[in-house]
C-alpha positions as CSV (number, residue, x, y, z in Angstrom):
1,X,-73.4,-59.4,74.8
2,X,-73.9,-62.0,72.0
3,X,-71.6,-65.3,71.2
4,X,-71.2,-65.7,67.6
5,X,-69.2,-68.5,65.7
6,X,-65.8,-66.4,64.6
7,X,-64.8,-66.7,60.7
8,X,-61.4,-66.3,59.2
9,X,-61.9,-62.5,58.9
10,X,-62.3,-62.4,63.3
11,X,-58.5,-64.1,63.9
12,X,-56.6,-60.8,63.3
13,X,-58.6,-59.0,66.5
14,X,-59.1,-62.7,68.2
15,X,-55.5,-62.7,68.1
16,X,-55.2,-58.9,69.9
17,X,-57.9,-60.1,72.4
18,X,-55.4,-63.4,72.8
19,X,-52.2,-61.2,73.1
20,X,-54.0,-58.9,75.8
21,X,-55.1,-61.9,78.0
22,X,-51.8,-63.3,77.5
23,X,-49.8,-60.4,79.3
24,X,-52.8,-59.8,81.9
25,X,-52.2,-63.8,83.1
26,X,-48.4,-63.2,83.1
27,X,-48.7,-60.0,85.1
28,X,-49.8,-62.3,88.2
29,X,-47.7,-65.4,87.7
30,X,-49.7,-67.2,85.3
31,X,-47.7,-68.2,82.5
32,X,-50.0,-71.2,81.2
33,X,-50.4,-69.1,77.8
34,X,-46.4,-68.1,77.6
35,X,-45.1,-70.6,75.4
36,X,-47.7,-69.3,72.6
37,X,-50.6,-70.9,73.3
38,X,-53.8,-70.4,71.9
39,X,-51.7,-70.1,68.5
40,X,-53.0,-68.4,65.5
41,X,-53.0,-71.5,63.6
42,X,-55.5,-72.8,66.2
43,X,-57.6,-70.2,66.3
44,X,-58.1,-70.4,62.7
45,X,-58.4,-74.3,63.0
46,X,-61.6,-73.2,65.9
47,X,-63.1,-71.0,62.9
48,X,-62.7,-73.7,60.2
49,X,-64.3,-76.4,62.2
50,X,-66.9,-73.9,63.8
51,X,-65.8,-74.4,67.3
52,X,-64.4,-70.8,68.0
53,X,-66.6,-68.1,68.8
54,X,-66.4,-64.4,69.6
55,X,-68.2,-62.1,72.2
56,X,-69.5,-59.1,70.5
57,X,-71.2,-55.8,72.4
58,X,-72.3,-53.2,70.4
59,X,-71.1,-54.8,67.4
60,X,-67.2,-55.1,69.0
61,X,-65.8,-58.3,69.4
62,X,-64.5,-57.7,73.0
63,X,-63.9,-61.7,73.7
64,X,-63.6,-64.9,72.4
65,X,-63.3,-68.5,73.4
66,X,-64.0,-72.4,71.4
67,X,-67.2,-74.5,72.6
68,X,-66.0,-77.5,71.6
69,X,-68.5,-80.9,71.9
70,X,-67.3,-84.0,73.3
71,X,-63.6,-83.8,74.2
72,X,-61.4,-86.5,73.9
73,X,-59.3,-85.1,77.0
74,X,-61.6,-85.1,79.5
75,X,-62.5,-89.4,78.9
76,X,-59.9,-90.0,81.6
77,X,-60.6,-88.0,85.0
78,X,-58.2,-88.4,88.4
79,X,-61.7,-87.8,90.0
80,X,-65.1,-87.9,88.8
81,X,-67.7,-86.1,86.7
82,X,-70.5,-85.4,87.6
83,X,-73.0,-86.2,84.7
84,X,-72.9,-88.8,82.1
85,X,-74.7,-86.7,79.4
86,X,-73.8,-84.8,76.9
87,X,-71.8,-81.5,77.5
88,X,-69.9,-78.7,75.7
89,X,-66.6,-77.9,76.8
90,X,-65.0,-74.6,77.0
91,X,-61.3,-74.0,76.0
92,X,-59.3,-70.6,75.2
93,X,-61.5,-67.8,77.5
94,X,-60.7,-64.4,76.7
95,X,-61.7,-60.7,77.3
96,X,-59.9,-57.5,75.9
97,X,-57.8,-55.5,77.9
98,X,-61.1,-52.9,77.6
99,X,-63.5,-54.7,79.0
100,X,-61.8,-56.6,82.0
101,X,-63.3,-55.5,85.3
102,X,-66.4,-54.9,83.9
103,X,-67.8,-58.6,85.0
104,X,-68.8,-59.8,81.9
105,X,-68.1,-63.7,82.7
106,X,-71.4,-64.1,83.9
107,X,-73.3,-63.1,81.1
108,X,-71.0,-65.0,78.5
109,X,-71.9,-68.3,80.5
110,X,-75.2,-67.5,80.4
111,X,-74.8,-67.4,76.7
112,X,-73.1,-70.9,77.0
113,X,-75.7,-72.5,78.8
114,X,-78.2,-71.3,76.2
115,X,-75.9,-73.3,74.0
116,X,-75.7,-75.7,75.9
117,X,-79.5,-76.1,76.4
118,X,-79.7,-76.0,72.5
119,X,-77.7,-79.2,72.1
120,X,-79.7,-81.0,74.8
121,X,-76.3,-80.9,76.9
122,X,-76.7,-82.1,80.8
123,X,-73.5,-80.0,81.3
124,X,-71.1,-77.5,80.8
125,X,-66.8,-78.5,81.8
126,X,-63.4,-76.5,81.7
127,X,-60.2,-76.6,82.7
128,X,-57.8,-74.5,84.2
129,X,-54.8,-74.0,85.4
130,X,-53.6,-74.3,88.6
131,X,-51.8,-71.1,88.2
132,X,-55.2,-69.2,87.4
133,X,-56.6,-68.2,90.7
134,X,-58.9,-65.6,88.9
135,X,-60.3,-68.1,86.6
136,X,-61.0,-70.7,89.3
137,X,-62.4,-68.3,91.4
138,X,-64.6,-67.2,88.5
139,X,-65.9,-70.6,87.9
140,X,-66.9,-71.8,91.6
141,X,-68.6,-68.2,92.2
142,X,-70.9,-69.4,89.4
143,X,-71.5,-72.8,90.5
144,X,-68.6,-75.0,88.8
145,X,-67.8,-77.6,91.0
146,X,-64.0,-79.0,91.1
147,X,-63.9,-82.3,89.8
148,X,-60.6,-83.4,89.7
149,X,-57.7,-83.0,87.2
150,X,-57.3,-83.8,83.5
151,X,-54.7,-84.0,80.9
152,X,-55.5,-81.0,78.6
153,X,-52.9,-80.2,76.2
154,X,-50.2,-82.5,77.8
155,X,-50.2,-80.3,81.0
156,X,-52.7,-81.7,84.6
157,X,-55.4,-79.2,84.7
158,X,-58.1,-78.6,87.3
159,X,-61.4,-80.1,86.1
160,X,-64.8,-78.7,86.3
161,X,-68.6,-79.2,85.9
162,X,-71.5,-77.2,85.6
163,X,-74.8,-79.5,85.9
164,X,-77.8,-78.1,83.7
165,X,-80.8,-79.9,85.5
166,X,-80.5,-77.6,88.7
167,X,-80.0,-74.5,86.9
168,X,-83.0,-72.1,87.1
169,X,-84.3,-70.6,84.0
170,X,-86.3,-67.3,82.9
């Protein structure tokens, strides 16, 4: 799998990859995406300011989700981050309705760490939540540590970190 910035001409499958997630988190009681978020409009907004990327296997996008620099949402913690440095932050994670099971979250946050590593970030943080069981267990399994909460969108999410420095490389 390869993470590539998504262009205009992405949104239309983006949007079926969106749609898909969207009834796969209602399906088990999580309805942080039911009002109609990530909209359209802010996807497009991702591609126009180069933020929004897709996950592409054998030239299919099968996923999609916005790296986004410094974020002005997480500057006020109920807890505490770990690092100071720099970081990406990830918003809007999505697979296809095709591809779920398969355990591709591990290799896309392999691809974000090479990212990460790119832009001489000390860290990687997201948000969930706290209706995503799947998603938090996703994140601790591969080392996120729960940080606290954060105002994300006007809605308390749980907050967490993944640390670069202790990370082992090829």
């Amino acid at each position: 799998m390869e993470i590539l910035r998504s262009t205009a001409l992405d949104i239309p499958r983006i949007m079926e990859i969106i749609e898909e997630a969207r009834a796969f988190q209602l399906s088990y009681g999580n309805g942080q995406w039911a009002d109609g978020y990530p909209s359209r409009a802010l996807i497009a907004a991702d591609a126009e300011s180069g933020i929004g990327y897709k996950a592409v296997e054998d030239g299919m996008t099968i996923g999609y989700l916005a790296i986004a620099g410094h974020d002005d949402s997480y500057d006020a913690i109920e807890g505490a981050w770990i690092t100071a440095g720099p970081y990406i932050a990830l918003h809007r994670i999505a697979f296809a309705k095709s591809v779920r099971g398969r355990g591709l979250f591990p290799s896309l946050m392999e691809e974000c760490i090479r990212i990460a590593d790119e832009r001489g970030c000390a860290s990687i943080r997201v948000d969930t939540d706290r209706r995503n069981p799947i998603m938090q267990h996703l994140l601790s399994k591969l080392g996120f540590t729960f940080t606290g909460h954060v105002l994300f969108e006007g809605d308390r999410k749980l907050a967490y970190e993944l640390p670069l420095g202790d990370i082992i490389r090829p």
